[in-house]
MDAnalysis code that builds the backbone (N, CA, C; Angstrom):
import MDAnalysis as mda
import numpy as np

u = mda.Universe.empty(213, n_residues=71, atom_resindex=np.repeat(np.arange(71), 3), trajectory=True)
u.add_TopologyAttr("name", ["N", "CA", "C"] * 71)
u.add_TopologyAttr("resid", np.arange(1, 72))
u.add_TopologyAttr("resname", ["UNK", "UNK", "UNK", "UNK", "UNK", "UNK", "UNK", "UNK", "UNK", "UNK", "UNK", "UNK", "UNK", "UNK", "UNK", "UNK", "UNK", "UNK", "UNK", "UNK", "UNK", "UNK", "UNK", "UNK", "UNK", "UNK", "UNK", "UNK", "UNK", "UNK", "UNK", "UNK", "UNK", "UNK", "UNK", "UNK", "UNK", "UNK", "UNK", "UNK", "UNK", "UNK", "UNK", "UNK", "UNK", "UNK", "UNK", "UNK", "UNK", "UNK", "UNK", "UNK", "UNK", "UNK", "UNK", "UNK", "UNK", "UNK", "UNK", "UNK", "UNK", "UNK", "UNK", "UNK", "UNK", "UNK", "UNK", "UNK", "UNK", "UNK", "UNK"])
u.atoms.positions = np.array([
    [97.056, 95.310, 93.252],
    [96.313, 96.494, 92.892],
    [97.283, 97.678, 92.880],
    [97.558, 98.121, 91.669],
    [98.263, 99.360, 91.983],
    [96.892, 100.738, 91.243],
    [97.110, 102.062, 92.305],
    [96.757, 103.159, 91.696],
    [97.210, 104.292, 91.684],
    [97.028, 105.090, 90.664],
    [97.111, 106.518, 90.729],
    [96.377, 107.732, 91.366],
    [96.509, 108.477, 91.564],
    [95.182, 109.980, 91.773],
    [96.477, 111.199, 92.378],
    [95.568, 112.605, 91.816],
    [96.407, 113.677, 92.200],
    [96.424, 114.009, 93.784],
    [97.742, 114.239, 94.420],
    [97.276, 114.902, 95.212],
    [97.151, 115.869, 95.163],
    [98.127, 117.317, 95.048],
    [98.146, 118.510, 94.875],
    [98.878, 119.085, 93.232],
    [98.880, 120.335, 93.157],
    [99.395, 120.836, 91.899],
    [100.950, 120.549, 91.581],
    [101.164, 119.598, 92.163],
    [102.474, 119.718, 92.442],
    [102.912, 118.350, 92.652],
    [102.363, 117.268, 92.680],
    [102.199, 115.660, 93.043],
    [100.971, 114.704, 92.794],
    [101.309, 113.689, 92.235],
    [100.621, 112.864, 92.321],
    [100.673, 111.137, 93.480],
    [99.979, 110.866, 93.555],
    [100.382, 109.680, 94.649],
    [100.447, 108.081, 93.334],
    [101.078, 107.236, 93.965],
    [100.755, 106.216, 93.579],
    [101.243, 105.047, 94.631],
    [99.883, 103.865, 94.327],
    [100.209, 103.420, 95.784],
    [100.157, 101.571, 94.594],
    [101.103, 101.008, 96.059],
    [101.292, 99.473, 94.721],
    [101.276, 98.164, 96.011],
    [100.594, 97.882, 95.582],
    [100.598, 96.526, 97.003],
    [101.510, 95.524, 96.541],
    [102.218, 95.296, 97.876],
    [103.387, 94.110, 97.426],
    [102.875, 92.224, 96.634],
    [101.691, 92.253, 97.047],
    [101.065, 91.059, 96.877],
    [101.586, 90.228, 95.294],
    [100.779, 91.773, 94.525],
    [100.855, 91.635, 92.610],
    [102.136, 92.003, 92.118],
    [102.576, 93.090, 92.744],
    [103.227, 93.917, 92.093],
    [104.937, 94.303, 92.676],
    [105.474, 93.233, 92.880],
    [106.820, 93.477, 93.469],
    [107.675, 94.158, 92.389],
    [107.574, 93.617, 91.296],
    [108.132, 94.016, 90.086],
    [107.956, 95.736, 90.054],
    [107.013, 96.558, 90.314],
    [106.558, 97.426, 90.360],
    [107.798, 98.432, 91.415],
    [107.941, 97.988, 92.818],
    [108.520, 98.388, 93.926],
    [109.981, 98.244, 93.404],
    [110.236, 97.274, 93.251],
    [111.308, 97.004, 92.687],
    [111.958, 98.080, 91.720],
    [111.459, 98.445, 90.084],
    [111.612, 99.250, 89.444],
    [111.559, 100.462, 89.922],
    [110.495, 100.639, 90.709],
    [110.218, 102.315, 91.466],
    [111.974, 102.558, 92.126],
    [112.193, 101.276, 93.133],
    [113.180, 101.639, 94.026],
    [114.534, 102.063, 93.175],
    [115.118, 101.398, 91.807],
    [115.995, 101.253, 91.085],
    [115.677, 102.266, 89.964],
    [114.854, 103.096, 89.753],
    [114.754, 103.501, 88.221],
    [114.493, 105.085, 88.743],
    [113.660, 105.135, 89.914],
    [112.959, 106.376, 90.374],
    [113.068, 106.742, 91.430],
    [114.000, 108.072, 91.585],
    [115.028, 107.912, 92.842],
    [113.879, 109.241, 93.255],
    [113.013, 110.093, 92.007],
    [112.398, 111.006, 92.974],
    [111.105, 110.676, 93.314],
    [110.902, 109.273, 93.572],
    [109.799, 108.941, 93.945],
    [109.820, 108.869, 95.242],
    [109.043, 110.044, 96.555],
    [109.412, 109.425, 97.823],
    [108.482, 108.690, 98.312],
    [108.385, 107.604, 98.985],
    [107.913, 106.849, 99.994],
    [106.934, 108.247, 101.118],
    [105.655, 108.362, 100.929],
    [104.615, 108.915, 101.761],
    [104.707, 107.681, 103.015],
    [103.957, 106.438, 102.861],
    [103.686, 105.651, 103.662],
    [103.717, 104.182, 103.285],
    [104.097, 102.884, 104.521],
    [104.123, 102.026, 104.306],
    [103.404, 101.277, 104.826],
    [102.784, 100.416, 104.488],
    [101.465, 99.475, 104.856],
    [101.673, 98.055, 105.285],
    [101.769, 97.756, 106.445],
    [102.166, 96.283, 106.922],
    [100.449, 95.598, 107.787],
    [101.011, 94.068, 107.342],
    [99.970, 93.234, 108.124],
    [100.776, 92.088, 108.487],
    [100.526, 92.278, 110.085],
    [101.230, 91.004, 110.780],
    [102.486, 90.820, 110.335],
    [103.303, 92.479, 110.500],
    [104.297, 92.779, 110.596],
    [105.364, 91.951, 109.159],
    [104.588, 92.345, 107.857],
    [104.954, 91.796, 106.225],
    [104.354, 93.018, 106.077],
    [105.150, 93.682, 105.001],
    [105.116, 94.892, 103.945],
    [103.842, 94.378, 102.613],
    [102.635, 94.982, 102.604],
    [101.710, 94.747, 102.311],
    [101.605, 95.659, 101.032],
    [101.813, 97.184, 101.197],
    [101.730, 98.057, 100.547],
    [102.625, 99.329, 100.582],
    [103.144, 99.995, 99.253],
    [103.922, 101.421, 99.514],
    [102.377, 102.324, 98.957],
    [103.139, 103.601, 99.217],
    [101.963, 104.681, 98.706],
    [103.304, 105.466, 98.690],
    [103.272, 106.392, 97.283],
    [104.894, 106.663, 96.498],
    [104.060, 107.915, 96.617],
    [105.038, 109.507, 97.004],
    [104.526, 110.666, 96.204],
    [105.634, 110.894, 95.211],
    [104.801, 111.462, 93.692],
    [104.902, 111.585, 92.442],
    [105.683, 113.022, 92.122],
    [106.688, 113.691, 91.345],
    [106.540, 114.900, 90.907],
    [105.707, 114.813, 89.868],
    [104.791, 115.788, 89.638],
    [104.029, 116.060, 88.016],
    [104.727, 116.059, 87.025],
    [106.108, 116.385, 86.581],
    [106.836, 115.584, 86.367],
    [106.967, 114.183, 85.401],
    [106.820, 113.255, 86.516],
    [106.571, 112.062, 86.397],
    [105.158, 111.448, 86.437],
    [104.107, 112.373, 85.773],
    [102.841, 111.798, 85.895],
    [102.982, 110.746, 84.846],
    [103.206, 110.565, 83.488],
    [103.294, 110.199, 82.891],
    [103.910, 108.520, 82.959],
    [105.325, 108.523, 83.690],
    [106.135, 107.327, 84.153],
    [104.984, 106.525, 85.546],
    [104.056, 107.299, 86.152],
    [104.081, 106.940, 87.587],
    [102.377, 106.078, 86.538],
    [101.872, 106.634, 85.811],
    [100.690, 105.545, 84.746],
    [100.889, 104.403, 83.912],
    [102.027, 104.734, 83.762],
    [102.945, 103.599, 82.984],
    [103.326, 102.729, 83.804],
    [103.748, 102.715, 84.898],
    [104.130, 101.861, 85.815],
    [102.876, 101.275, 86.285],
    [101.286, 102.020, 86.779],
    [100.557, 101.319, 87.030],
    [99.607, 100.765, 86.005],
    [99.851, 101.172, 84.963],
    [99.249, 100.555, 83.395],
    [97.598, 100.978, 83.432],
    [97.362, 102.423, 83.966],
    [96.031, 102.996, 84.014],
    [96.079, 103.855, 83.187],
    [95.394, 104.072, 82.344],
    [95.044, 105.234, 81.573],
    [94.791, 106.467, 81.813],
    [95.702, 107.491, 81.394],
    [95.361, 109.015, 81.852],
    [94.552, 109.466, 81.561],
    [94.160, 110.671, 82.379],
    [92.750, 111.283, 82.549],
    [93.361, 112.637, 81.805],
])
């Protein structure tokens, strides 16, 4: 499951669970250096999920990556 939503005028979040979407983390980590890491999501101590903050910016790249349609 990956998603998008704004946080402020100034960022958007996007969050990508490792399950589907390694390919996703992967590219983020190598392609998108101003994407920072908000928070990381573990179960039974395995990386489950990131949650990325966005510049506005990159609203555009950060929909494309989760293949949701802009609002």
């Amino acid at each position: 499951m990956t998603e998008v939503w704004k946080l402020d005028n100034k960022h958007y979040c996007l969050y990508t669970e490792n399950t589907e979407n390694k390919d996703i983390m992967r590219r983020i980590k190598r392609y998108y250096k101003d994407f920072d890491i908000m928070a990381e999501y573990f179960k039974f101590d395995k990386l489950v999920g990131i949650q990325y903050k966005v510049p506005i910016k990159r609203k555009r790249s950060a929909f494309r990556l989760a293949k949701v349609d802009q609002n």
